[in-house]
MARTORMI-830992 format. One record per residue: residue in three letters; x, y, z of N, C-alpha, C in turn. Coordinates in steps of 0.05 Angstrom, whole numbers, plus 5000, padded with zeros to 4 digits. Each point is the difference from the previous one (the first is absolute). Layout:
ALAXYZXYZXYZ;...
END
This chain:
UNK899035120506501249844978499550134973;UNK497250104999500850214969500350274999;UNK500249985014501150375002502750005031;UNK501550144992501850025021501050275015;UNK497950145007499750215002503050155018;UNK501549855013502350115008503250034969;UNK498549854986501650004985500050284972;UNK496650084996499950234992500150145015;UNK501650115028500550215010499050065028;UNK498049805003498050025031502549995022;UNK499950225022502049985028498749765011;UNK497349985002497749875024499549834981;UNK499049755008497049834986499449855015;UNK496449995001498949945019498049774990;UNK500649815010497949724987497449935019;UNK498349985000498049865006501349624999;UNK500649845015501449825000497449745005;UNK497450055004497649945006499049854966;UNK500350114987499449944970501349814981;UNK500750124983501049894978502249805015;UNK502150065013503149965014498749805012;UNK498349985017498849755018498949814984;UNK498250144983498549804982497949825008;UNK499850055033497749835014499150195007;UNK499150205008497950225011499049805035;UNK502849944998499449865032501850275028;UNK501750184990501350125005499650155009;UNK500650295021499950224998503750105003;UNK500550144982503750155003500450154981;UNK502050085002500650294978503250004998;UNK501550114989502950055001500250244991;UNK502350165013501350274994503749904990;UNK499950064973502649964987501650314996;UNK501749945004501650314999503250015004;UNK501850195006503049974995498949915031;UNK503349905005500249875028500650225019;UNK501550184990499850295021497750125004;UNK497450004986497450075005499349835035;UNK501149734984497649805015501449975023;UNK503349995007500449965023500450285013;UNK498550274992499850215012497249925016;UNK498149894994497249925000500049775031;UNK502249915001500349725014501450085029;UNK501250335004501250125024498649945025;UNK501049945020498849925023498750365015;UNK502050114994498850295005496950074993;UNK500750064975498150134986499049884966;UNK500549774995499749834984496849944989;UNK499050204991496449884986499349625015;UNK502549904985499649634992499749965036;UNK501750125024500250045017497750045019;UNK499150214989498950155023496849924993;UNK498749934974496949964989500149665005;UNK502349814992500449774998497649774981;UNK501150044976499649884974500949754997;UNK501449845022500549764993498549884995;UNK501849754970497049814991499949675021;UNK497349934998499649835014502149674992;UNK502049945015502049724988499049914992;UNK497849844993497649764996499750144964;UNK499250195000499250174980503649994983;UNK502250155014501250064984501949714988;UNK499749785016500849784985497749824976;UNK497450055004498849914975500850194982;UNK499650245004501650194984502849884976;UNK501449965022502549884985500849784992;UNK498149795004499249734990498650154967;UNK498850165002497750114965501350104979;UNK502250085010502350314983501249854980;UNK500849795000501549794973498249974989;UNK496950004999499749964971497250234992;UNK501650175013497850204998500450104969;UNK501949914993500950174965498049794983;UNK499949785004498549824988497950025010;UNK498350075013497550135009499050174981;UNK501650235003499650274983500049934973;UNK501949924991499049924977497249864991;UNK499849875014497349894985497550155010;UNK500850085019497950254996499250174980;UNK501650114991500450194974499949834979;UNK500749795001499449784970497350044996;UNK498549885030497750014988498450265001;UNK500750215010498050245005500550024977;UNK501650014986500250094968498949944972;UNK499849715023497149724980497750145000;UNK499650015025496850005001499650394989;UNK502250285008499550144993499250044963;UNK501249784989500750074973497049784990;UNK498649835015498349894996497650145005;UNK499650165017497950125013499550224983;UNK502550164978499750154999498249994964;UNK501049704989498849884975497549995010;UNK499049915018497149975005498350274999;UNK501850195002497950315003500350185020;UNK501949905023499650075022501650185009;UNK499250255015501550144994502750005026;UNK502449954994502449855017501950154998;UNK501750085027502050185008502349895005;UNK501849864988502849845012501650194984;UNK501950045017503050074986501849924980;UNK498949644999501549954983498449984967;UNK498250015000498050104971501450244986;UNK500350074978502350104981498550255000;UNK496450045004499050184997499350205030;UNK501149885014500850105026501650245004;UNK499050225011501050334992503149955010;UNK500449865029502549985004502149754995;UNK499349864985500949784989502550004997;UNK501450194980502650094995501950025021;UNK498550255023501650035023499949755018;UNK498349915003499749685024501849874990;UNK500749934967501949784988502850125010;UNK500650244997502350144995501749945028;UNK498050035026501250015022499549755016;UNK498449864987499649785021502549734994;UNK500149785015502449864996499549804973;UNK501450024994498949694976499849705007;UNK498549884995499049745010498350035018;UNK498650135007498150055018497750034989;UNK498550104985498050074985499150275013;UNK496950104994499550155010498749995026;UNK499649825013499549995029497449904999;UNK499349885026497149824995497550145007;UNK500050294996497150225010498850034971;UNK498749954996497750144980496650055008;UNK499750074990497550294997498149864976;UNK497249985014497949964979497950274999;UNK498950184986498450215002497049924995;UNK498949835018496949954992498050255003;UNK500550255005498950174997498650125023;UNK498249795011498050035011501949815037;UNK498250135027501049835012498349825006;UNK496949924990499249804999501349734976;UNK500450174982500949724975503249915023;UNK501450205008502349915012499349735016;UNK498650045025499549885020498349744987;UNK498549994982499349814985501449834988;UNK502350094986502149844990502249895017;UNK500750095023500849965020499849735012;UNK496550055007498449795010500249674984;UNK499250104976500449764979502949844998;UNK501650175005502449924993501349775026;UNK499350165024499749855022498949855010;UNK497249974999498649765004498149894982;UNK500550034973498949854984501949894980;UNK502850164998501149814980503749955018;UNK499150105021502749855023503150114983;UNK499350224991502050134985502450075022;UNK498450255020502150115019498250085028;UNK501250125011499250145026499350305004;UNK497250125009499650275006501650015023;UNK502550274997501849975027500150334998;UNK502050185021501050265000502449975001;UNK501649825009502249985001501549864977;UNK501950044980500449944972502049914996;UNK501449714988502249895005500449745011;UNK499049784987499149765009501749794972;UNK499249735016500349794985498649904972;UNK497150115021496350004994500950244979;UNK497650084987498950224980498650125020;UNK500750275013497850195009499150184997;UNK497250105004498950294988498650115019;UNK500250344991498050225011500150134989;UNK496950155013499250264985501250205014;UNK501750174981501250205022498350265008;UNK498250064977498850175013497649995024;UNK500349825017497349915006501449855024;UNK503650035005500449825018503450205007;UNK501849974983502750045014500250324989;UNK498750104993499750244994497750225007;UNK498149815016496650135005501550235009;UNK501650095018500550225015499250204986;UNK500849934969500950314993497450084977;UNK499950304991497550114996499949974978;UNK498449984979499549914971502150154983;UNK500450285003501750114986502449995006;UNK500249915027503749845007499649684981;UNK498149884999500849804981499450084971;UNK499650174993499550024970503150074991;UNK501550125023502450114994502049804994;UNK499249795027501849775003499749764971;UNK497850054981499649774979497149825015;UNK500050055026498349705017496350094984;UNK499749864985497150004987498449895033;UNK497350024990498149795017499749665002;UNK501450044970499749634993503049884997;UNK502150155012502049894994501949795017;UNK500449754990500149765013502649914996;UNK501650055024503450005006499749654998;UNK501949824987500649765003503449925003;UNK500149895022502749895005500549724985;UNK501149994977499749704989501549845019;UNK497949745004502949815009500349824976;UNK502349715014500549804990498949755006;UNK497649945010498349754999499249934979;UNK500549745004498849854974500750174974;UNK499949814985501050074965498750144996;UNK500850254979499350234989498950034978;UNK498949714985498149884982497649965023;UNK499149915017498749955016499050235016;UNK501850195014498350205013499350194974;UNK500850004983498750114979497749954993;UNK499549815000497549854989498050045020;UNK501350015021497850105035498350354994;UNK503150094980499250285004497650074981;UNK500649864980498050014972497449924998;UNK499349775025498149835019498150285014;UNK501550155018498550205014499450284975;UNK501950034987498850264976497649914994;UNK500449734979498149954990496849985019;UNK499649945024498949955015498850255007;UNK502050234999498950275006498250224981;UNK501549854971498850094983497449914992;UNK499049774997496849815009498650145013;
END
């Protein structure tokens, strides 16, 4: 929904359909979008990939699926409403904060330029606590002391969820593959959701800072 990647030019695009698109992290599915001569080359009883590996999604799955898709635009939006809250709040407080849609954001210009309008910038943002103890600490607080969100790996919920990526969906790789990639030690991926008023989980979030900072 904010970016339309077939529309700047992509042959392929490949969704993770588990996330954001589901919005319950109750899921597992994916989708391959492409011209229809790709896909019904893919679908040959011969020699057909879709055919011969068999990628079908589970019915059960692909009708909650299509019961979610109407108001997935109104989803997304408020996702990005509020990642944009709390990025532009978090970042008054001191902290040092990575969203796209912040003006001081290296790719700001290009994200605006190509992404769709009315969408915002999408509901991922990035906290840099430095350290992966302050991470995991703030984490903690946020989760079970001020009932803010959820420590999860999987990103794209109703809920607010977080991880440390270096320390979890990225451990694989070797310090100087993450120094490359941006992934600090303390850096704390958050999927904003839409629970409860955004005066209120605010006030959850400001509850656990302050708490961390004490």
């Amino acid at each position: 929904m904010v970016i339309s990647a077939g529309r700047l030019g992509a042959d392929v695009v490949v969704h993770s359909i588990s996330k954001f698109i589901s919005g319950g992290a109750d899921i597992l599915a994916g989708a391959v979008c492409g011209p229809a001569s790709l896909l019904n080359s893919m679908m040959k009883v011969e020699d057909g990939a879709f055919m011969l590996l068999g990628p079908t999604m589970n019915p059960k799955v692909a009708f909650e699926l299509w019961e979610r898709l109407p108001h997935l635009g109104l989803r997304m939006k408020e996702h990005s409403r509020r990642a944009l809250e709390y990025a532009t709040k978090m970042k008054k407080l001191g902290l040092k904060v990575i969203y796209p849609g912040l003006q001081d954001h290296p790719d700001h210009a290009l994200f605006k330029s190509i992404s769709n309008k009315d969408y915002g910038y999408g509901g991922i943002l990035c906290v840099d606590m430095e350290t992966q103890d302050k991470a995991y600490r703030l984490m903690d607080l946020l989760q079970n002391y001020a009932q803010f969100g959820f420590i999860a790996v999987s990103l794209g919920h109703h809920d607010t969820l977080m991880s440390c990526s270096a320390s979890s969906t990225s451990s694989e790789l070797s310090d100087e593959e993450k120094a490359l990639a941006g992934i600090s030690p303390g850096l704390v991926r958050m999927s904003v959701g839409f629970t409860g008023t955004l005066d209120q989980k605010w006030a959850q979030f400001e509850k656990a800072l302050s708490k961390m900072n004490n």
